[in-house]
Z-matrix of the N, CA and C atoms (Angstrom, degrees):
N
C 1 1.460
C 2 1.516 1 109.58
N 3 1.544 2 115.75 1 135.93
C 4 1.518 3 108.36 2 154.75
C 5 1.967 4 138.92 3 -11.42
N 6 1.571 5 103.76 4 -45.43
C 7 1.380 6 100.42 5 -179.85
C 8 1.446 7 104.14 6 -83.45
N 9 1.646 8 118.62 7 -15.58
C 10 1.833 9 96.35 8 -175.08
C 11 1.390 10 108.77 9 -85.20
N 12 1.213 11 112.66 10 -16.44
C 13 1.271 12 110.99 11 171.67
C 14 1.431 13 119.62 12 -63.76
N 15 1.549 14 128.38 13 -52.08
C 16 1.457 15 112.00 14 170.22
C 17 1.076 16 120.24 15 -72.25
N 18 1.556 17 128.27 16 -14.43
C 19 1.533 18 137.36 17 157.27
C 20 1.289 19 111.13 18 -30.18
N 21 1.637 20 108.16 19 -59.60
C 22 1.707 21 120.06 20 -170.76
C 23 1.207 22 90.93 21 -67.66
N 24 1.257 23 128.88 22 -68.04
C 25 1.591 24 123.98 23 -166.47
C 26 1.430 25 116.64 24 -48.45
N 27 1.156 26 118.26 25 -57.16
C 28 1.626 27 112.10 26 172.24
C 29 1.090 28 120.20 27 -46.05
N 30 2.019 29 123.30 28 -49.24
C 31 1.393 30 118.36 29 -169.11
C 32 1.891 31 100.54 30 -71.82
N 33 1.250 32 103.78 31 -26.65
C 34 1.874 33 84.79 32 177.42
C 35 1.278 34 108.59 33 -57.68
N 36 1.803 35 132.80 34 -43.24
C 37 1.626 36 116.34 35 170.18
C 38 1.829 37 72.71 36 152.11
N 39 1.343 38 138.06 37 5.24
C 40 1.480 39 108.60 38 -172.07
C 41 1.246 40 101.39 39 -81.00
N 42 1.208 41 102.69 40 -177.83
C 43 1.601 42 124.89 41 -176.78
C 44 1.670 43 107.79 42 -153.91
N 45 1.549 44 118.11 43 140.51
C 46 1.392 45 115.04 44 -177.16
C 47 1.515 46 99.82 45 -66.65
N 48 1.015 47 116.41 46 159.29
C 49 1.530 48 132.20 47 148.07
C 50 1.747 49 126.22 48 -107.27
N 51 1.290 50 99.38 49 -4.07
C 52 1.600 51 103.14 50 176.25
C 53 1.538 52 81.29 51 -161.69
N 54 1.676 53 103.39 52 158.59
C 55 1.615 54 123.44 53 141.28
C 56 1.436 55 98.85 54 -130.58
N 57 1.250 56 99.69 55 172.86
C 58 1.536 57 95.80 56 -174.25
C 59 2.147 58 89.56 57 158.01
N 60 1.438 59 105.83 58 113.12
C 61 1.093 60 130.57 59 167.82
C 62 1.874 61 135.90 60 -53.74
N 63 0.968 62 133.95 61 89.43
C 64 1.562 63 138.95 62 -158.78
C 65 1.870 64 104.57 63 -97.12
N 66 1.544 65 117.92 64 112.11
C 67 1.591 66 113.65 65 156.15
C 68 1.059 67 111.23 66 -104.74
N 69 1.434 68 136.39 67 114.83
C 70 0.790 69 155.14 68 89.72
C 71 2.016 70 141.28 69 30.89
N 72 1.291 71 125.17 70 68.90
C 73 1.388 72 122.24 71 177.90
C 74 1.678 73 103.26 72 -104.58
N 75 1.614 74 90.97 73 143.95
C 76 1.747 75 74.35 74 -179.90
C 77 1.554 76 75.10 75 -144.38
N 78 1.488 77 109.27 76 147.31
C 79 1.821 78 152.54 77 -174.56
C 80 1.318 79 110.99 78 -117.89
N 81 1.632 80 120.08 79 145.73
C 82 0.980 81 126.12 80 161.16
C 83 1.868 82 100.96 81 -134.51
N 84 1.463 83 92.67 82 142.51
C 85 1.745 84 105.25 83 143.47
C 86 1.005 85 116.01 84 178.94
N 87 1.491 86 87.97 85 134.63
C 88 1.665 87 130.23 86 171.57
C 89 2.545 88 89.47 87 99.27
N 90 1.721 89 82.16 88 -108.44
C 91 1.370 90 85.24 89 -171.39
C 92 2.116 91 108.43 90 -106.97
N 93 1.648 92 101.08 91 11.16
C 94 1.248 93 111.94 92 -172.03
C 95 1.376 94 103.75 93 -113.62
N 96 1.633 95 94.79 94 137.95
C 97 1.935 96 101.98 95 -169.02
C 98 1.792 97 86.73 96 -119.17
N 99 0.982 98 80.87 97 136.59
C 100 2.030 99 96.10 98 -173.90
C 101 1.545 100 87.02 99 -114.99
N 102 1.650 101 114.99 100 143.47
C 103 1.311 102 135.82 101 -176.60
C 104 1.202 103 110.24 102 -142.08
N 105 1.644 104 127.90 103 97.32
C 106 1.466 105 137.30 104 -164.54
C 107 1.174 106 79.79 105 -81.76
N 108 1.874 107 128.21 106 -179.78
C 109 0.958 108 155.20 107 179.20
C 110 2.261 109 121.95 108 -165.49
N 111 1.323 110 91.54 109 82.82
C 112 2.058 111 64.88 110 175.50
C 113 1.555 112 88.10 111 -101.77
N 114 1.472 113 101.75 112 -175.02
C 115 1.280 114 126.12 113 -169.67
C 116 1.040 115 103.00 114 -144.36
N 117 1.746 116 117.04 115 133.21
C 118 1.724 117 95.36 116 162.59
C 119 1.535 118 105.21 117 -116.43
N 120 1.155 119 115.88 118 119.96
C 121 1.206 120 115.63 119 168.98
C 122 1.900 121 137.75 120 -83.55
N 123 1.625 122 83.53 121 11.97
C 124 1.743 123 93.35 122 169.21
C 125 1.336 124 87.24 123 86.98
N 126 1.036 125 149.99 124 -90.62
C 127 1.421 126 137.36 125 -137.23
C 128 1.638 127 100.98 126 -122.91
N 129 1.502 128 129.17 127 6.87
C 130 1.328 129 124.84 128 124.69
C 131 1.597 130 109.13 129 -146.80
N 132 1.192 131 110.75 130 -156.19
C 133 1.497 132 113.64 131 -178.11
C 134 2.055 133 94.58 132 -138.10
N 135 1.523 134 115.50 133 144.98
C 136 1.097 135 117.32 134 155.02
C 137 2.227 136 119.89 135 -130.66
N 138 0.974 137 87.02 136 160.05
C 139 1.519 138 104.50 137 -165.12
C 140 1.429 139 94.15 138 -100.16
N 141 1.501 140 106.97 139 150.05
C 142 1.516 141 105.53 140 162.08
C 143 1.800 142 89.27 141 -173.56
N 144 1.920 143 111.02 142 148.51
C 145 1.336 144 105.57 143 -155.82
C 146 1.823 145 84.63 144 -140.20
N 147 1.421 146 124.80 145 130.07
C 148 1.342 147 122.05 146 179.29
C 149 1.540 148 92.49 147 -118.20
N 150 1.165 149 96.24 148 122.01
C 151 1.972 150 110.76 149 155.21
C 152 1.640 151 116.73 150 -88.17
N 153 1.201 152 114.98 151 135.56
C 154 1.899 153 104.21 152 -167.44
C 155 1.530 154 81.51 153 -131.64
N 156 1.391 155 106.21 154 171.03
C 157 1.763 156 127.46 155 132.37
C 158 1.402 157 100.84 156 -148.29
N 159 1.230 158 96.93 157 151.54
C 160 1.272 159 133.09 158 171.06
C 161 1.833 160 112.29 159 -58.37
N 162 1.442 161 102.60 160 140.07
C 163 1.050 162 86.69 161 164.66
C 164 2.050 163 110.88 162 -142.61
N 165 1.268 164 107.54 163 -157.56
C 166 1.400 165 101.55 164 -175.00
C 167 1.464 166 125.33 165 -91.63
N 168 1.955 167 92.17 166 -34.91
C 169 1.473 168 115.46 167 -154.43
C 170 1.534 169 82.41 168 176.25
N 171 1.946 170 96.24 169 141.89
C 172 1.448 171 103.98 170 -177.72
C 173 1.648 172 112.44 171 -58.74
N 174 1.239 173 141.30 172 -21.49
C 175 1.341 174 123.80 173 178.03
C 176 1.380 175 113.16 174 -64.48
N 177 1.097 176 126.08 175 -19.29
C 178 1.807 177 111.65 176 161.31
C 179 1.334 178 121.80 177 -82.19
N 180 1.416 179 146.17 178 -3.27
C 181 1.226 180 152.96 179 150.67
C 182 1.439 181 119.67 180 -21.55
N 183 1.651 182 120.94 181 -50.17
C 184 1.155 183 140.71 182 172.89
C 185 1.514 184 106.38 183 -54.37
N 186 1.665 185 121.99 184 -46.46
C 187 1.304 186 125.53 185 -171.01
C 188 1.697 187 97.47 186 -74.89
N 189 1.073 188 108.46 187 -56.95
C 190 1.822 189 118.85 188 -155.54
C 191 1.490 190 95.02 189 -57.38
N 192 1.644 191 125.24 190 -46.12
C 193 1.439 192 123.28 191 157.09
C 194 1.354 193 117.75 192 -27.31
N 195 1.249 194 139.44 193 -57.15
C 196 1.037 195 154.89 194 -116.33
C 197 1.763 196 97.62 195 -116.31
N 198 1.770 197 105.69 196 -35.39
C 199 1.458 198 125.72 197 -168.05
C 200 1.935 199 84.69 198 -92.03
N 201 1.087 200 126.04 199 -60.30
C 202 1.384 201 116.48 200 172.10
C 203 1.933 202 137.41 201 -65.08
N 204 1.348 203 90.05 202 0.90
C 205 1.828 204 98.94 203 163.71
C 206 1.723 205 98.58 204 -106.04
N 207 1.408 206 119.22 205 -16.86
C 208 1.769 207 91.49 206 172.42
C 209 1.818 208 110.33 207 -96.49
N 210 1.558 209 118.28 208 -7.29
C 211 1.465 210 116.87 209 -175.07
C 212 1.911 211 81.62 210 -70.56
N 213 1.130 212 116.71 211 -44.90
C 214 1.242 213 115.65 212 -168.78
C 215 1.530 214 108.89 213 -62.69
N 216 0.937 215 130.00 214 -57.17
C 217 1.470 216 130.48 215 -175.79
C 218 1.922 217 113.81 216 -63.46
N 219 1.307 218 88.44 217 -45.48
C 220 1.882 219 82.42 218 160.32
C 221 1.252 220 128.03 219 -74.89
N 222 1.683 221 115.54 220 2.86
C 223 1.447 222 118.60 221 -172.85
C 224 1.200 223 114.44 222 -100.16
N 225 1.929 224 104.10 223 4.86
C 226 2.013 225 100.03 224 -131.26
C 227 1.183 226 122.49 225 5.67
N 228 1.398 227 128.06 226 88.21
C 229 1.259 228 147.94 227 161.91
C 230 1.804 229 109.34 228 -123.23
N 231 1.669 230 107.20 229 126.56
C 232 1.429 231 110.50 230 168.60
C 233 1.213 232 136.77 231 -39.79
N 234 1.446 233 136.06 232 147.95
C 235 1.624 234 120.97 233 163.88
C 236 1.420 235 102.43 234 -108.09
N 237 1.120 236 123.78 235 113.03
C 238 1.863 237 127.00 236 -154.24
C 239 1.904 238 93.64 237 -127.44
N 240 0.972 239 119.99 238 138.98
C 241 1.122 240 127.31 239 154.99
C 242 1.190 241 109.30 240 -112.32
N 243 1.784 242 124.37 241 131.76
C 244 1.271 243 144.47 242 -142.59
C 245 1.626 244 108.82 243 -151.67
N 246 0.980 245 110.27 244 145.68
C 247 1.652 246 116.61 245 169.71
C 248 1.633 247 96.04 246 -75.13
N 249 1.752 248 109.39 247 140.17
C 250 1.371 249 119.77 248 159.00
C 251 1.336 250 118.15 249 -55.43
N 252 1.692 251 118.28 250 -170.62
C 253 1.918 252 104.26 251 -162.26
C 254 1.708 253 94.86 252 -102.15
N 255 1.587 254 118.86 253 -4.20
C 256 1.650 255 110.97 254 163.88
C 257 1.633 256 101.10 255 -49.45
N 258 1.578 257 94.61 256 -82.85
C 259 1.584 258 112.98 257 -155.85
C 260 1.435 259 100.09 258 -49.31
N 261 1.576 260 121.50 259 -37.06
C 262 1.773 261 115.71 260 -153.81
C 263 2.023 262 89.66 261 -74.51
N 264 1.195 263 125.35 262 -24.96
C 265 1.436 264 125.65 263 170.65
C 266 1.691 265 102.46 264 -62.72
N 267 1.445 266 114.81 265 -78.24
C 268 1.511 267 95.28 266 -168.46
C 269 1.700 268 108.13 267 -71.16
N 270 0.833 269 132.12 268 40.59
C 271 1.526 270 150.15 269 169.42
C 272 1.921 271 110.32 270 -94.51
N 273 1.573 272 82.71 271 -58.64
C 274 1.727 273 84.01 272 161.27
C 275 1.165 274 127.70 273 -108.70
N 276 1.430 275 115.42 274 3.06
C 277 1.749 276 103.80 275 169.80
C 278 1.458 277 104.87 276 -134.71
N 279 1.143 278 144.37 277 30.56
C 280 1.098 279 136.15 278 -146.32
C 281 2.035 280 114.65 279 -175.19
N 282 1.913 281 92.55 280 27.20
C 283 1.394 282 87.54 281 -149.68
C 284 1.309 283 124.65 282 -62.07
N 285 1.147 284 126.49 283 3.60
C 286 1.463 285 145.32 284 -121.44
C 287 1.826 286 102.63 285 -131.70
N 288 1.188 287 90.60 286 -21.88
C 289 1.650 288 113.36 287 -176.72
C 290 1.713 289 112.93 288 -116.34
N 291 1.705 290 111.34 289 -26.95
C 292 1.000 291 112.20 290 157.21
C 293 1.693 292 106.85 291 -59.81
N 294 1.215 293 118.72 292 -60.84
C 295 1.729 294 117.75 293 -150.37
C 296 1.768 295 99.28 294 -82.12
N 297 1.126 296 103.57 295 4.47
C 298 1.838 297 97.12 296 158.40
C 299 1.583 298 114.68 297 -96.02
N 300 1.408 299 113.77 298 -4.25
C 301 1.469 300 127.90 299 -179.21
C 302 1.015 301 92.64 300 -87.86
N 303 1.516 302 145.44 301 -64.28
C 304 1.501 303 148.29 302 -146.60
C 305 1.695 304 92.87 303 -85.61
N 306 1.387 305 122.25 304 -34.71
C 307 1.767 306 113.27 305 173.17
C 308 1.204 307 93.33 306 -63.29
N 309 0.839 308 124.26 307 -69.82
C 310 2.045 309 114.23 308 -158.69
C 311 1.791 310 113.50 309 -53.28
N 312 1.195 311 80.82 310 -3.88
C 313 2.029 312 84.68 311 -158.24
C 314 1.317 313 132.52 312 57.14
N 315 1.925 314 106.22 313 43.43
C 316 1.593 315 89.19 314 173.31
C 317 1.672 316 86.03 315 -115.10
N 318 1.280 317 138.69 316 21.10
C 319 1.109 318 121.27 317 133.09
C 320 1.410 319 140.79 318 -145.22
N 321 1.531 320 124.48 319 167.79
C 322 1.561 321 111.60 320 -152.78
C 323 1.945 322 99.81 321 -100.01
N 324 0.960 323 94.49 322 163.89
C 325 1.416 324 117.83 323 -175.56
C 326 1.855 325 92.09 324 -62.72
């Protein structure tokens, strides 16, 4: 159930560092699954939208790339590289803990 799980987590000694709420819409067409994302983080909300395909085996990656920069270009839709909704939270509340993430390099600007 939901509560033994933060049960376990608490009795090991963690503690949250963010909450913050995610809905979720997810789209398909043709062979492309689109995955909206808002967030509310209480004192704002952020958006973030992943387009995927599937593939078989990494040697088609190169193609499906290639199939996801033209859905994009016929969509006019951006190709943005973005912080996920952990980091983009301590990004805005937490800056101090973000920029000891980006020194160590386990995360990107």
């Amino acid at each position: 159930t939901e509560g033994s799980m933060a049960d376990a987590v608490a009795k090991a000694g963690y503690v949250p560092f963010a909450k913050y709420k995610t809905t979720r819409q997810k789209y398909s067409l043709g062979d492309f699954h689109i995955d909206i994302d808002l967030t509310d983080f209480g004192q704002s909300t952020f958006a973030i939208g992943e387009i995927e395909l599937m593939v078989n085996d990494a040697s088609e990656i190169p193609g499906a790339l290639k199939k996801i920069q033209k859905f994009l270009d016929e969509h006019n839709l951006p190709l943005n590289t973005i912080r996920g909704k952990a980091l983009e939270y301590l990004y805005r509340y937490a800056p101090k803990h973000y920029q000891v993430l980006l020194n160590a390099g386990v995360a990107g600007t």
